[in-house]
N, C-alpha and C positions, 0 to 999 in steps of 0.2 A: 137524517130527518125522516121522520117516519110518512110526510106524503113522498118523498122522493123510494121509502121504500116499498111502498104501497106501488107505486105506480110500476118500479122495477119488475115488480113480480108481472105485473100485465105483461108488458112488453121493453123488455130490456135493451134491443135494439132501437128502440125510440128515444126510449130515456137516454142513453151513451150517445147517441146521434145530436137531442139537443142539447144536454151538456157541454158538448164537446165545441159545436157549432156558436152557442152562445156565451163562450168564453173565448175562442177567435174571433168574434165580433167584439169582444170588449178589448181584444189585445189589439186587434187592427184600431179600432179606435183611436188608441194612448198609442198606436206608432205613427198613426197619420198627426196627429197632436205634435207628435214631438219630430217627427222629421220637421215641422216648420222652423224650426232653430230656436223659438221665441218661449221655450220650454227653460227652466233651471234646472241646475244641475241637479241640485237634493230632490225637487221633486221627482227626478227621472231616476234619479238611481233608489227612491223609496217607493213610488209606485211601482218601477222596474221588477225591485225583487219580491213585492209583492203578489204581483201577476205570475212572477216564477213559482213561487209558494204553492199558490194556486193552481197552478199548471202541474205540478208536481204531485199533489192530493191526489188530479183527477187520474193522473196516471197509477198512482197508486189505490184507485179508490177506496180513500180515504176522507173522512170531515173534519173538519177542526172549525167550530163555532163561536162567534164571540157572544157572549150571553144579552140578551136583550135587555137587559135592564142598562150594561155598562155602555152598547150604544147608545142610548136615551142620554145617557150623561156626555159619552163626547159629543153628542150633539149639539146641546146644550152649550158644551162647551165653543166648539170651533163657531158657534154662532157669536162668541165675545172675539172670537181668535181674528174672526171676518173682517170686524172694522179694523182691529189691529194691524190686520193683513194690508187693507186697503188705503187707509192713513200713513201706516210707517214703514213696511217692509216693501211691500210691490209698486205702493203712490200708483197702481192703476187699474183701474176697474175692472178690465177684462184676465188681466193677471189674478188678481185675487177672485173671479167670479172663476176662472180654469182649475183655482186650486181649491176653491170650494167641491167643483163638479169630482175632483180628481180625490178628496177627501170622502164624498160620499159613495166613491163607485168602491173603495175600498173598503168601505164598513157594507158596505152591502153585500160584497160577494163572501164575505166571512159571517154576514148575519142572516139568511137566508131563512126562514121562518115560513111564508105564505107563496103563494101562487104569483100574486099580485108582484113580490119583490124580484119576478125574473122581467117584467115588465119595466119594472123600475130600472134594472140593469141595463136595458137595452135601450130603454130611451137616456140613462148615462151615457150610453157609446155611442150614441148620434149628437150630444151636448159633446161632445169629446169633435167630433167631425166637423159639429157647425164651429166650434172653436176652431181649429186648424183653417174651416174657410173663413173666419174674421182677422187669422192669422197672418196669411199669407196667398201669394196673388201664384203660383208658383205650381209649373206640371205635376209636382210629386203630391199634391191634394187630388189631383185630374186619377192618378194609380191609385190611391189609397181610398177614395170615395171609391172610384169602380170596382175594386176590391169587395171593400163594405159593401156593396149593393148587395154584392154574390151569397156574401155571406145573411147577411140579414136575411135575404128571400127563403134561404134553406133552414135560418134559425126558426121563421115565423112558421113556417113547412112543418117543420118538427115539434115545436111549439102547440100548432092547431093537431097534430096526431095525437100527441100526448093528450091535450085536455080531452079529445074523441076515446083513445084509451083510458083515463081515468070515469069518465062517466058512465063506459059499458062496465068498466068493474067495479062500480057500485051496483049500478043494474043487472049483475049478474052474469052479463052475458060476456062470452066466449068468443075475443077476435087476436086469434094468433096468428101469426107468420107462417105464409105456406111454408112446407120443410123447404123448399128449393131455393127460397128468401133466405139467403146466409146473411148474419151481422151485418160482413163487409160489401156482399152487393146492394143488401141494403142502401145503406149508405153513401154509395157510390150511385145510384139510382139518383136519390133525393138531391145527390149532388149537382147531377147532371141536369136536373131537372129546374136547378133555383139556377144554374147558368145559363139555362134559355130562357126562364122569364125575367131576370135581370137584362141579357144582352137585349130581349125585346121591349124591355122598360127603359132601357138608355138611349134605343131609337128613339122610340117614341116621344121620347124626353125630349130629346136631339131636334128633334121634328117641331114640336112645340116650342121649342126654346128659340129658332129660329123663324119661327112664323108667327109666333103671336106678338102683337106689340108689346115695345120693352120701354122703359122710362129707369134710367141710373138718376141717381141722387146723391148716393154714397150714402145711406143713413145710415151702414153698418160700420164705415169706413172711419166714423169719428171715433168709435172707441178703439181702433186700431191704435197698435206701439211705435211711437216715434224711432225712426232709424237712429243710433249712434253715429251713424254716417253722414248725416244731416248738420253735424255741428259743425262741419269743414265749409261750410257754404252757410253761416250764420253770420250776424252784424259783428259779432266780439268773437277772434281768433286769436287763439297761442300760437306761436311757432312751434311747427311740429305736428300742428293738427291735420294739416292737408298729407303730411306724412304718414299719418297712422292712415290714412282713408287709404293713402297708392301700395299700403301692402296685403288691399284684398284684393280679391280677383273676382267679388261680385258684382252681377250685373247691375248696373244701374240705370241703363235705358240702350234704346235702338233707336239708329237716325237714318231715314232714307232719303240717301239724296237722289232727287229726280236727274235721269239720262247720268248715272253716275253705276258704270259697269264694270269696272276693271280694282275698285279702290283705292285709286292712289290721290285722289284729293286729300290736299291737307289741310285742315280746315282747326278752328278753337271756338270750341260754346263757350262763351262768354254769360257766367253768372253773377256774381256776388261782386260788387267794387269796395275795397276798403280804401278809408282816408288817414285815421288817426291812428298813430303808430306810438308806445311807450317804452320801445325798448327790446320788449319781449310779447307783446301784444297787438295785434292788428283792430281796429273797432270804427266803427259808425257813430260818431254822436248822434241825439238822439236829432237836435239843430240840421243835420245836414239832410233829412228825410224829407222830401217833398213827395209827397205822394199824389199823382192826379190821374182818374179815370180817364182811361182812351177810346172809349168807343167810339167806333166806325162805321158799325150798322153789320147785320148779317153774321155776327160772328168775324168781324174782320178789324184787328186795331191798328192804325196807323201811328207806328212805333218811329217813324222815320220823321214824323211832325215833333215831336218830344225830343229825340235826337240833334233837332234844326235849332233848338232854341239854346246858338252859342251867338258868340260874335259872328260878325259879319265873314270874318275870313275863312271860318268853317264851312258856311255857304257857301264859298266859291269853291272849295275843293265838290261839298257834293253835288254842288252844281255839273260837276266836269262830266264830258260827253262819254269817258270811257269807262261801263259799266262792264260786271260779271256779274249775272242775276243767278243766286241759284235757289232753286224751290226746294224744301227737304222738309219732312214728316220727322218727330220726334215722338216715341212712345216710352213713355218713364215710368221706371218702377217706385214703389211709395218709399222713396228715402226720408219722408218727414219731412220736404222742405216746399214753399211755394213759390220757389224760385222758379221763371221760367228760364232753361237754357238756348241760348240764340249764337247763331253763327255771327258775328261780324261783316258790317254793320248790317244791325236789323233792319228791314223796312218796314215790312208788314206780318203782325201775329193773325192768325188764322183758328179759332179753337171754339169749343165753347162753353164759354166762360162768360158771365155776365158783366163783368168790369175785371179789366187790369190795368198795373198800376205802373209807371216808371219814375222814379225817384229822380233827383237832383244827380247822380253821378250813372244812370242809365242802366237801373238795374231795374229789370221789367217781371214782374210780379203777379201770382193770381192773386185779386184778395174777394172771389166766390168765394164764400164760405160753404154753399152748396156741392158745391163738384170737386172733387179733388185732382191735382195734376198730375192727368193720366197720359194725356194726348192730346198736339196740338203742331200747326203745320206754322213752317217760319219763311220768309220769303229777305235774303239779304242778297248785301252787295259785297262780296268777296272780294275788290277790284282793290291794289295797293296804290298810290301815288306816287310817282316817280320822283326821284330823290330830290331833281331840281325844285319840282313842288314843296318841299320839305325844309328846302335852306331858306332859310330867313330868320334876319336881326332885329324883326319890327319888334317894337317892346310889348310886354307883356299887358291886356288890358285890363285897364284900372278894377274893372268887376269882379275879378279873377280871385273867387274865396283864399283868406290866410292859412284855411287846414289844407290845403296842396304843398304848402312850402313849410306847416311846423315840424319842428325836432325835439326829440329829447335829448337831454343831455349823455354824449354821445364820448366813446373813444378819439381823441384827438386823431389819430393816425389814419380814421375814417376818412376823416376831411381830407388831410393831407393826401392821401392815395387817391379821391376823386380829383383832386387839384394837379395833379400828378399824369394823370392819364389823359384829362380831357381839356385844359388849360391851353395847349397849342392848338387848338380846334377852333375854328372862330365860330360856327350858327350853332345853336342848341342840338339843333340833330345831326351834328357831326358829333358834340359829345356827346349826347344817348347814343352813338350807334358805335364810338368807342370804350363807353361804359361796357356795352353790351357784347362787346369781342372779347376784350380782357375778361372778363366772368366766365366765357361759354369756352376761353381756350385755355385759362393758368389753371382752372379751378377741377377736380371732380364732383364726379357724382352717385351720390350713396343713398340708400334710405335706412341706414341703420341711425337711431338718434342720439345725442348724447346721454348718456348716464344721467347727470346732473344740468340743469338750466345756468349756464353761465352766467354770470352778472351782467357782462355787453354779449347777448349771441351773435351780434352782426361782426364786432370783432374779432371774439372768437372763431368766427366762421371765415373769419378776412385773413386773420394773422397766423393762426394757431394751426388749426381744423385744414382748411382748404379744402375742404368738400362737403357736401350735403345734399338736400333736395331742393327740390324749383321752389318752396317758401322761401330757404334762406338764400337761396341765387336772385329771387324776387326784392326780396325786403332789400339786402345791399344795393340793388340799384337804385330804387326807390329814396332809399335814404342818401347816397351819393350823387345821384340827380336833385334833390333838395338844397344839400351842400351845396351844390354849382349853382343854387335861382332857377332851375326847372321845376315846374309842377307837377308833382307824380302822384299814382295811386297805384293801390293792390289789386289784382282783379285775379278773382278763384272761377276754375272752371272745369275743363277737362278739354284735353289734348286729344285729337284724331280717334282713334277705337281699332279693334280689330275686324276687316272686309269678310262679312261670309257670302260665298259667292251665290248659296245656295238659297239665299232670301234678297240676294243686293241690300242690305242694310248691314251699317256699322254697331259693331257691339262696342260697348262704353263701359267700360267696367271701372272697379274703385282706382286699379293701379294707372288709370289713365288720368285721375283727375291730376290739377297743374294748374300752377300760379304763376303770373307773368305782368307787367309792369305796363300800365300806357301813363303817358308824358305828355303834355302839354306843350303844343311846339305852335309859335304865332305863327299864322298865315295858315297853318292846317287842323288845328286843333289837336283834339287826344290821338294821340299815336299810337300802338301796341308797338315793345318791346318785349325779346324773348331771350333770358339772359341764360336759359338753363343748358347746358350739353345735351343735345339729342341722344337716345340709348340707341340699344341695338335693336334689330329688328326682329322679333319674334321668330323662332324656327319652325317653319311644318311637321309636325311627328303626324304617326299615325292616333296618339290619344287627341290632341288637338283636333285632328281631322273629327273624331267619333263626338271630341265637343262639340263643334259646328252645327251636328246633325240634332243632338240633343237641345242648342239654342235656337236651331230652325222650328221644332216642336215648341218650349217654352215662348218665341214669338208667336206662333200660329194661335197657344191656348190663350196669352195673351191678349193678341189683338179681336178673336175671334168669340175669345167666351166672358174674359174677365171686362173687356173695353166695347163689346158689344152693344150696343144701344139703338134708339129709333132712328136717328141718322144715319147709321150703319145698314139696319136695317130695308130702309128705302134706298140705300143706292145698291145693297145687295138684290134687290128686288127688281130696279130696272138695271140690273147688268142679266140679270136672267132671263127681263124679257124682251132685252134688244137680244140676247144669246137666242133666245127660243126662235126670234123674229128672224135672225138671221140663218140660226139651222133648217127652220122652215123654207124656206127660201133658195137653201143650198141644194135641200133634198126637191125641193120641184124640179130646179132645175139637172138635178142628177136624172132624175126618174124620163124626165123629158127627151134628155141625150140620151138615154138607152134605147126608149120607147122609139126615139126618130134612129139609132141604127139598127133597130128590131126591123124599121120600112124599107129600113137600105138593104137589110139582108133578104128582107120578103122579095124584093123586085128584082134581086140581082138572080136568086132562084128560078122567080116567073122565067127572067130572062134566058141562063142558062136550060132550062126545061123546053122551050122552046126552039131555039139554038141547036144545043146538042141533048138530044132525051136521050142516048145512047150511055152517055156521063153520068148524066142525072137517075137513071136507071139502076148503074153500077153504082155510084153515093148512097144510093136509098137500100140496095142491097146489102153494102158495110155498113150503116149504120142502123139496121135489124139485127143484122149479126151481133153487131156489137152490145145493142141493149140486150137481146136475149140474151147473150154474156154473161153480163149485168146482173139480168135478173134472178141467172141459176146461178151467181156466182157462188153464193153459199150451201147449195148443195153440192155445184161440185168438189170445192172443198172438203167437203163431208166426204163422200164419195172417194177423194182421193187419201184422204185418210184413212178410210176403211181399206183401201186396198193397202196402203203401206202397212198397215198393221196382219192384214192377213199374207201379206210376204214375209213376215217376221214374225211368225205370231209367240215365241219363246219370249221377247219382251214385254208383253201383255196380255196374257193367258186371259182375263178376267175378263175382259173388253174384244178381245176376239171372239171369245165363245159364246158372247152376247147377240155378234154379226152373224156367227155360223147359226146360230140356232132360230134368230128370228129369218135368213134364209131358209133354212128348213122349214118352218111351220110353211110361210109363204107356197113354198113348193107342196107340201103336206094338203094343205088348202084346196089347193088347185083339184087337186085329186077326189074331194070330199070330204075332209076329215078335217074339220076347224075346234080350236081349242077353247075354249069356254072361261073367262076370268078367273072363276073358282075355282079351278081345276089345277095342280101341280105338275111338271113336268113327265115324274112318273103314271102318276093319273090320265093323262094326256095322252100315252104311249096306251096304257091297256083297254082304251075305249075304241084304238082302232082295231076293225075287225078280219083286214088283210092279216094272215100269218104271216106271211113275206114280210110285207112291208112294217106291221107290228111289230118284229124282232129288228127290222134296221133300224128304225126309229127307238125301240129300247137301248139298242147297243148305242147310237146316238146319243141320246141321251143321259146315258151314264157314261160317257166320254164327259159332253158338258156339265154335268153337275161337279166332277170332279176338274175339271177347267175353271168352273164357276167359282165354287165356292172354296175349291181346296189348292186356286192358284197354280195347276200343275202343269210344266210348262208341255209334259208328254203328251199328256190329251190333247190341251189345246195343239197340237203339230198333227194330230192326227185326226183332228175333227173337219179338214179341209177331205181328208184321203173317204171318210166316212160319210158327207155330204152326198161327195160322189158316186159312193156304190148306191145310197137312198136312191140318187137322181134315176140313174140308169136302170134302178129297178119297177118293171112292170106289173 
């Protein structure tokens, strides 16, 4: 381009500086983009090698241009490609609107034409960033933005020189690079330079971000991409679905449980309940959905009222005196879903949320449309009922919905094996909790799924197979407990988590989540049952350990930057200034104690001075000594290194001859004969007007110059022996 060669010829470390700089801002860009995962593949592998392309020219500086006429046309074009994009291929706005950005950043860095188009580029590679922050809630934006800071600061750095260099070279005038400015310190200046205004823009940031009031809404959050992972905790489930979710290892939330420091609570968030079962499908009619607002006031829902409304005999269990309350904070990552996760049984939701909802089978729900769920604190009863509580024959009450007990048309041999196992049992939960042996101790457990969807999977999984995961260990019971007249349901959730000791919160990842069965049992109500074989226990490595540390960050950025808010805000505010209030307070009373044994030490002095001044005499006398010490200590230092060097002086000619000769002048001095700034060593010698003394001081002297300057270790040995005869000469 002939402005780019224009400008070359001014200053070529300018122009290689911004080039260079503003093409790592557009690659940082498209890597913070795509490390969010939420990237395709063809895009990343067609922008990919286009930025390599790219990168490649400038190394070889080289151009390769698309002609302006033929972007006009695909412009044109991808503007029909856009709806197509957004209708048929992507179905989502923010998808099609990243491959818009990602289509134009590539016509531009090959069409480059005007001044204006590097501008263009760069505000491309911050559309590329706020993408990645609409992306994903996730630390690797927290690197890749503070990256991009660095760099942006040092592109607009190079940016603003360049245009100051093109304008003196129309103007004629002459602003080159001192010679001692090489390319690469160049560069490396500018560099250093946009990394202290950046690191002081991120304070500052930092500073503001947390002091100025904050108000979240999520208004970005609605165009955000619904999790795949989301569909495992949906009204309509395949078999198999909870299974594809337990073979990731992504986080999907952190739970704190209050006074819970070692991790060995075993606890189940209890999400999603299914009723209607086909076979091969788990679902919610749409009939069974009762949805009623719980507000409580203050942000606080009373989940434990909505849970109360069973028969009478429900009541008397939660009635019962023996509680296990435990408090725990939940923060969840955006899996798509508005489920809220609770421990068993919930009493009270804590959040804020302007309405939530819990349904006919006690699945409790945000339905804000406003706030998405981020966070929110759960308060249940953990406490089991002792088995005696459990046995009872009372009949089933009449109220009691018919989808607890439908079937599909099912494997005969299903029936017969529930008949089989729990028929000598006489209360209902003697046979659920012999269902539930037989499962967890004939059967294994696997998460690889079948090839093909069997025509009966629950037989298939009973007769055939004998192993699988907690859906199909779930569903056989469920359906087995039917067979027998027990009322069953599915309930999807997630099992326990991994303890990081280094935040006390449990990580919850996808291979946690787990499906598990409750029962309807008269006299107690819905029961949890757990049919699956517990696994093994995760093994300590050292990479495990280095996750920890890495999930203790992603909670931090998490709770801290991404969940931040005015509520947050204010209790951050008064823990500062009960903090301040109490440090204040700690240091009076520190400064107070010192001050009052400063008086104890005053009077014990008076005391002793008076007593024995003899003592007190001799104290005063060591510690004069001692600070004079003290004070000269650095001279004598010096001092004693000068002597050690003129005991030796073969090992540092240069540095002794230095000691001998400012000795002599000193002695020289004394005599009359002081040396003048201007003056040179030999200069110095021939202005004295003693003969004597002018011939030892020349011989002196060219001893030291040759010590001095020429290292030698002879002179310097003999400018001690020449010192001497100066001294003694009158």
């Amino acid at each position: 381009m002939s402005t780019r060669a224009n400008l070359a010829e001014t200053s070529a470390p300018v122009e290689r500086l911004f080039q260079r700089s503003l093409y790592l801002l557009i690659v940082t860009g498209f890597v913070t983009l795509s490390a969010t995962g939420k990237l395709d593949l063809f895009s990343m592998l067609l922008v990919g090698g286009a930025l390599a392309y790219r990168g490649y020219l400038l190394l070889k500086n080289e151009e390769r241009q698309i002609p302006e006429r033929w972007v006009s046309y695909l412009g044109l074009v991808y503007v029909a490609f856009y709806a197509f994009d957004f209708f048929l291929i992507s179905n989502d706005f923010v998808a099609a609107s990243v491959h818009l950005v990602l289509f134009g950043m590539v016509m531009k860095i090959f069409s480059v034409q005007r001044e204006r188009d590097y501008v263009y580029l760069a505000a491309l590679a911050f559309l590329e960033v706020l993408s990645a922050a609409i992306l994903t809630v996730d630390t690797v934006f927290l690197a890749g933005f503070a990256f991009f800071s660095v760099v942006a600061v040092v592109t607009f750095i190079a940016m603003e020189m360049r245009r100051s260099a093109r304008d003196s070279a129309a103007q004629g005038i002459s602003r080159a690079l001192s010679p001692s400015a090489t390319p690469g310190r160049f560069s490396a200046t500018i560099s250093r330079t946009g990394l202290a205004i950046a690191a002081g823009t991120l304070v500052a940031a930092s500073l503001l971000f947390f002091t100025l009031p904050r108000l979240s809404y999520g208004y970005l959050s609605k165009f955000a991409q619904q999790d795949a992972l989301s569909t495992g905790f949906s009204d309509n489930i395949h078999l198999g679905a909870i299974g594809q979710v337990q073979q990731s290892s992504r986080v999907m939330m952190h739970v704190r449980i209050e006074s819970e420091r070692d991790g060995k609570l075993q606890f189940k968030l209890r999400g999603t309940t299914l009723t209607g079962f086909d076979g091969k499908r788990w679902r919610n009619p749409p009939h069974a959905l009762e949805i009623a607002p719980m507000t409580y006031g203050g942000g606080r829902f009373a989940i434990v009222d909505r849970f109360s409304q069973q028969p009478p005999e429900l009541l008397r269990v939660a009635a019962s005196e023996h509680r296990r309350i435990v408090r725990y904070r939940v923060v969840m990552e955006p899996i798509g879903t508005n489920v809220l996760f609770l421990i068993s049984t919930p009493r009270f939701l804590v959040g804020r949320f302007r309405e939530v909802a819990v349904d006919a089978d006690h699945v409790v729900q945000n339905i804000d449309r406003m706030r998405m769920t981020s966070e929110y604190e759960g308060i249940s009863d953990i406490a089991t009922p002792a088995a005696d509580q459990l046995r009872s024959q009372a009949p089933l009450p009449s109220s009691m919905p018919g989808r607890y007990l439908e079937l599909p048309e099912l494997d005969a041999r299903t029936a017969q094996l529930a008949h089989a196992i729990a028929d000598r049992f006489p209360t209902p939960y003697d046979k659920a909790a012999a269902i539930e042996r037989y499962l967890s101790t004939q059967f294994g457990y696997t998460l690889d799924l079948p090839a093909a969807t069997p025509a009966d999977p629950i037989a298939h999984f009973l007769f055939e197979r004998r192993q699988g995961h907690c859906e199909y260990f779930a569903s056989a019971m469920a359906v087995m407990l039917r067979e027998l007249g027990i009322p069953s349901r599915m309930v999807t959730g997630f099992r326990g988590g991994e303890f990081n000791e280094l935040t006390g919160s449990y990580i919850v990842r996808g291979r946690d989540a787990h499906a598990w069965v409750e029962a309807y049992l008269p006299g107690a109500g819905w029961t949890a049952f757990d049919p699956t074989p517990a696994g093994e226990p995760l093994e300590m490595t050292a990479w495990r350990r280095v996750s920890l540390y890495m999930d203790a960050a992603r909670e931090f950025w998490r709770e801290w930057v991404i969940n931040y808010d005015f509520q947050q805000q204010r209790n951050l505010n008064a823990t500062l200034i009960d903090s301040s209030r109490s440090g204040g307070r700690q240091m009076e009373a520190w400064f107070r104690q010192r001050y009052q044994r400063l008086l104890d030490m005053a009077r014990q002095t008076h005391r002793t001075a008076q007593m024995e001044p003899q003592r007190m005499v001799r104290w005063l006398v060591i510690a004069a000594a001692t600070a004079a010490l003290l004070l000269n200590l650095r001279k004598l230092v010096r001092l004693w290194n000068r002597l050690l060097l003129t005991r030796n002086p073969g090992r540092q000619p240069q540095a002794v001859a230095t000691i001998w000769y400012e000795r002599m002048l000193r002695t020289v001095a004394r005599r009359g004969w002081r040396r003048r700034p201007n003056q040179t060593p030999l200069e110095f010698a021939a202005t004295i007007e003693d003969p004597a003394l002018r011939s030892s001081v020349r011989t002196f002297t060219e001893r030291y110059e040759r010590a001095r300057y020429g290292n030698s270790s002879e002179d310097a040995e003999e400018l001690e022996s020449a010192y001497r005869e100066l001294a003694e000469r009158k």
